[in-house]
N, C-alpha and C positions, 0 to 999 in steps of 0.2 A: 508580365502576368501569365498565368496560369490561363491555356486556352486558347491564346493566342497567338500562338507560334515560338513566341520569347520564352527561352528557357532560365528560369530561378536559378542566381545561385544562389550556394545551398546555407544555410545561417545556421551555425553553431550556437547552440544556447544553455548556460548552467542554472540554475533553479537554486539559490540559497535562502536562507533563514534557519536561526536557533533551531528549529525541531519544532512539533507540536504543534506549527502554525500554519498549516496549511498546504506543507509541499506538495503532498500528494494530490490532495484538488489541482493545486498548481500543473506538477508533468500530467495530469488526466487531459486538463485543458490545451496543453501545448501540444500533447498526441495525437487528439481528436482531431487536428487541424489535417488538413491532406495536403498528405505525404511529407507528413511529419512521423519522426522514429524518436521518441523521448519516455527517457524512463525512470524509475525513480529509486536511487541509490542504488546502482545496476549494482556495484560493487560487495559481495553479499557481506565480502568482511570489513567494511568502509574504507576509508583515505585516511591516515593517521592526521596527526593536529600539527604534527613536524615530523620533517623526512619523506611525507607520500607522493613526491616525483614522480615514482615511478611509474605508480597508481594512478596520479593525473594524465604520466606520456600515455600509458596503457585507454584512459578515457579518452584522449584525444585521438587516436590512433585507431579506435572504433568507430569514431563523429567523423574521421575524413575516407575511413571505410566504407560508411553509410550509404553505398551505392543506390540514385532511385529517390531517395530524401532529397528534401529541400527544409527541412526543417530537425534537426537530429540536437540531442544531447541528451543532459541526465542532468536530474535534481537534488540537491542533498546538501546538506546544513556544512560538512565537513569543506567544500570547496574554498571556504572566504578568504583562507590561506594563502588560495594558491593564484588568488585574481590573477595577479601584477603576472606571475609566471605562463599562466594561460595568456594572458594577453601579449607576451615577447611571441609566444609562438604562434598565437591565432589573433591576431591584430581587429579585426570584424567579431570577434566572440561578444555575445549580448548575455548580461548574467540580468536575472528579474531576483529581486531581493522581497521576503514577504514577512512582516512585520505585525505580531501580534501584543498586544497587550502583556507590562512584562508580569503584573500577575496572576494574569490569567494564562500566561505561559508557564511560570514558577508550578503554579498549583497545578496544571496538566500533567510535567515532568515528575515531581513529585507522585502524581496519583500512579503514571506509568512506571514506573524505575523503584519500586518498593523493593528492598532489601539490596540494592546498586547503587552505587555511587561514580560517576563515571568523571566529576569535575572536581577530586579531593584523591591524593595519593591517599593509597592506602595497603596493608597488609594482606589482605582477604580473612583476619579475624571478624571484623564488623561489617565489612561489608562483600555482597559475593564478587567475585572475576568477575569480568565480565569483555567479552570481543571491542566492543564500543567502546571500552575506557582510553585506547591507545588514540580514540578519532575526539575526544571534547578538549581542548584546554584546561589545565588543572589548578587550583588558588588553595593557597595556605589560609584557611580559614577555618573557626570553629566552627560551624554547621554546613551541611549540607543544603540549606535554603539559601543562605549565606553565599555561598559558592554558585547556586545556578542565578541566583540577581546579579551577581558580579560578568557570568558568562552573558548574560542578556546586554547588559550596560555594553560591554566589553566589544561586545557582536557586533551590535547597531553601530558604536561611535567609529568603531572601522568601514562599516557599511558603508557608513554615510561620507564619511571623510573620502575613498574610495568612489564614490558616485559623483563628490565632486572635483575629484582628482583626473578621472576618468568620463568625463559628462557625454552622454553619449553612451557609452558601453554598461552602464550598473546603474540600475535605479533600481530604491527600496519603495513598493507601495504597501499601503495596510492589508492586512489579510482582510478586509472588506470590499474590497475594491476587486475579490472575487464573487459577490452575493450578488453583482448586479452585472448587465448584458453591456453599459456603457462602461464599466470599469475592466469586467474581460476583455473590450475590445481597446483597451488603451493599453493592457500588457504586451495583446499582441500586434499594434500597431505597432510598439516598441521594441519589440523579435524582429519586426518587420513581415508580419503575414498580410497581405493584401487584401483590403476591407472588402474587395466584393467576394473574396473566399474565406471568409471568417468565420469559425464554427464557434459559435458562444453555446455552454451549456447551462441549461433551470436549473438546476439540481446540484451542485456542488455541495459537498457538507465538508466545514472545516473543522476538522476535529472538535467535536464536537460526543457526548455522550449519547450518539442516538446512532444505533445501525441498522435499522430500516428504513425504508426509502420514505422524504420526508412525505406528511401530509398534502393532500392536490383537494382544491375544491370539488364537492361533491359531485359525484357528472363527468368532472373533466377526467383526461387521459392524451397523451403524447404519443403520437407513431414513432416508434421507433424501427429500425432497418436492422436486420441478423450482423452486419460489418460495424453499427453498433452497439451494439450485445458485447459482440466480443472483445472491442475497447473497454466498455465495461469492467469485463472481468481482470483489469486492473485494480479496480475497486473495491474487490471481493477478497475476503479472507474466509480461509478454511480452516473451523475453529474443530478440534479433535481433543477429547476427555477420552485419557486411555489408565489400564491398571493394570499391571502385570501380564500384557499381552505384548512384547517387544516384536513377535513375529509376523502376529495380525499387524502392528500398528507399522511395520516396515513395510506390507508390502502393499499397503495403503499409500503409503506414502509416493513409492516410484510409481503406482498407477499414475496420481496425482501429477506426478513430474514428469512422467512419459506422454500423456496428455492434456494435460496443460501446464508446460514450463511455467510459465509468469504468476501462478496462482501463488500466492501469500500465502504461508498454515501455520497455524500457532495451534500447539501440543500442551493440552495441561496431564502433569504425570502425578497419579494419585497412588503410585503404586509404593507397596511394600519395600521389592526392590526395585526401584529407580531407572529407567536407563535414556541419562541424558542426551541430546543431540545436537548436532552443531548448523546440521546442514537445513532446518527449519528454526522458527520462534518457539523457544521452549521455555515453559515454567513449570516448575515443582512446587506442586500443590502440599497441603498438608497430608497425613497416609488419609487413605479412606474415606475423603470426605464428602464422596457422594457423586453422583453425575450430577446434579442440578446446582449443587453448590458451585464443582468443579467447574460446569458451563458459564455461570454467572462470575466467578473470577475469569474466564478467559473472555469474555464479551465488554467487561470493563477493560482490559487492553487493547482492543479491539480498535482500529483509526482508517476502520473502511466504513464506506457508508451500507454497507451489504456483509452479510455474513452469508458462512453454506456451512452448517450443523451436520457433523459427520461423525460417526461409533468407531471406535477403531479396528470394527474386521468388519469393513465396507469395505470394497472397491472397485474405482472406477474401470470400467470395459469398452469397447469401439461405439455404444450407441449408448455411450454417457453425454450428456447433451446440458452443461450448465449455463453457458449461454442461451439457453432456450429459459433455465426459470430469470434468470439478469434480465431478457426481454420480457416477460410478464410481470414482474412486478416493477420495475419501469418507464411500463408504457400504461399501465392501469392502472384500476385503486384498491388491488390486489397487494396484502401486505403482506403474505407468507404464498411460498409455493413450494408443494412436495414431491418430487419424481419419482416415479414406478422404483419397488423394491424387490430385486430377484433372489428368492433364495438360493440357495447350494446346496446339498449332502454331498458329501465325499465318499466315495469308493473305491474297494481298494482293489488294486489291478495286479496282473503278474509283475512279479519281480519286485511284486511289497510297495507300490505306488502308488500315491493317492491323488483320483486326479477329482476335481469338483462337477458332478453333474448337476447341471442348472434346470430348474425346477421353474414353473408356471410364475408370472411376475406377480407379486402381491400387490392389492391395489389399496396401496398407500399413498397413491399422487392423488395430486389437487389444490387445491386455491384456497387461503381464509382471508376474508373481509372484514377489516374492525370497522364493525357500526355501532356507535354510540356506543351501549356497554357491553356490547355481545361480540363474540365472535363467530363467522358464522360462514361453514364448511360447503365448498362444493366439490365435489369427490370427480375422479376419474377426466380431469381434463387430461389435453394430450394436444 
């Protein structure tokens, strides 16, 4: 145990299930644990459905890297494949399988994957390319619903056949059996994380259509610690409505990734011309349809329990602090919070140079409280 001189070894662990049902809660939960390194679909371009060796030696070859960890892996629907093959090579490897209703999965994937097909060969006349297609199993069928109940059926009966093949290493529970403090600790009894250091969280939201942090009875509030905040901000997604700014929306973007790598961003592009991206979530919106339109198409794809609402010629600077608003809403009953706004003018300097001089912070930050039917603004927290 932890603490007492005995040092852990270290437990490799994979996170599967279909999609849409809960991974993400799932690696949140196996992270939080201390000195646990777990992530979710590290891989940005996933593991193919056949042939991704490679991809798995490359994830295993990070899990025995994981210097410091006693609890390291990655989560992602794409692994079911590759059990049998991780297990020749990591013998101790514990996979948690999480199991949602299959049409309340159907209907999820369907809502997310509009104009994608990723489980039906296809030409790209009906449906668009897409990165993901090489990673689902594909069925000769006429629909597209059709095809993802066939991948659902398909998933589990290998799960499960697998779990009792391997008893011991692959157990499938219900994505419910995340909502409660006794069900978290029966995953990670099954990781093998030691009950008197077990870190269960309140607040898990399983894909679910809500991304603010859920409801807390009136009054109440959770201390939370700044180390976790910034676990957190695995949970956060950075939603950005852009139109014909590619230059603003670029250098928004590497601020984003220059400080905080792990940050999610889904891009809706309303512009004239176009200019898609790979290295982020991108949808192409209809031309022109608005910011508030736009925002509300990108918040229904949305599968974090926290969003950060961002314009595309924002960007983040050294005393950018998101983990500060992730701890205040929370740890209160604070449902939105806004960070100081700095302007810029640009001036132009010898040699035809424009460099940004930054201007007094505008006071845009602060706190809203939904009570009953009001919302209701306190300005200038800090």
């Amino acid at each position: 145990m932890l603490g007492d001189g005995m040092t852990r070894k270290r437990q490799i662990v994979f996170g599967l299930g279909t999609g849409r049902c809960g991974t993400k809660s799932l690696a949140f939960l196996l992270d939080s644990q201390s000195g646990a390194d777990v992530t979710h679909e590290r891989n940005q371009h996933g593991v193919a459905w056949k042939g991704g060796e490679l991809a798995v030696d490359e994830a295993l070859a990070w899990c025995r890297g994981a210097d410091g960890h006693t609890v390291v892996g990655d989560v992602g629907f794409y692994y079911l494949p590759y059990v049998e093959y991780i297990l020749e090579r990591e013998p101790d490897a514990k996979f948690v399988c999480l199991q949602r209703d299959c049409g309340e999965t159907v209907r999820s994937y369907l809502s997310n994957t509009e104009g994608r097909n990723h489980w039906m060969h296809h030409d790209g006349s009906e449906w668009q390319p897409d990165r993901w297609d090489q990673c689902y199993p594909k069925y000769d069928v006429a629909a597209k619903r059709e095809a993802l109940e066939r991948y659902w059926h398909e998933y589990y009966d290998t799960a499960n056949e697998l779990a009792r093949q391997y008893d011991g290493a692959l157990r499938v529970f219900p994505i419910t059996t995340l909502s409660t403090e006794q069900g978290q600790r029966e995953i990670l009894d099954f990781v093998g994380v030691p009950a008197a250091g077990q870190q269960t969280q309140s607040d898990l939201v399983m894909n679910r259509s809500a991304f603010v942090r859920p409801p807390t009875p009136s009054g109440s509030t959770r201390a939370i610690s700044t180390a976790v905040a910034r676990t957190l901000l695995k949970q956060v997604t950075a939603v950005i409505k852009t139109i014909d700014r590619p230059q603003c929306l670029d250098r928004l973007i590497r601020s984003i990734k220059r400080d905080y790598p792990g940050l999610e961003i889904l891009v809706g592009d309303d512009g004239f011309n176009p200019c898609p991206r790979d290295d982020v979530g991108y949808v192409r919106l209809d031309t022109d349809v608005g910011l508030s339109r736009g925002r509300n198409v990108l918040l229904e794809k949305v599968a974090t329990p926290y969003f950060l609402l961002l314009d595309d010629d924002n960007e983040f600077f050294r005393d950018t602090r998101i983990e500060r608003l992730v701890e205040v809403v929370a740890s209160s009953d604070v449902s939105l919070a806004a960070g100081a706004v700095i302007r810029c003018r640009w001036k132009r300097h010898r040699h035809f140079r424009l460099r940004p001089i930054r201007e007094q912070a505008t006071p845009f930050n602060g706190l809203i409280r939904h009570e009953s039917d009001r919302l209701t603004l306190t300005p200038g927290y800090s």
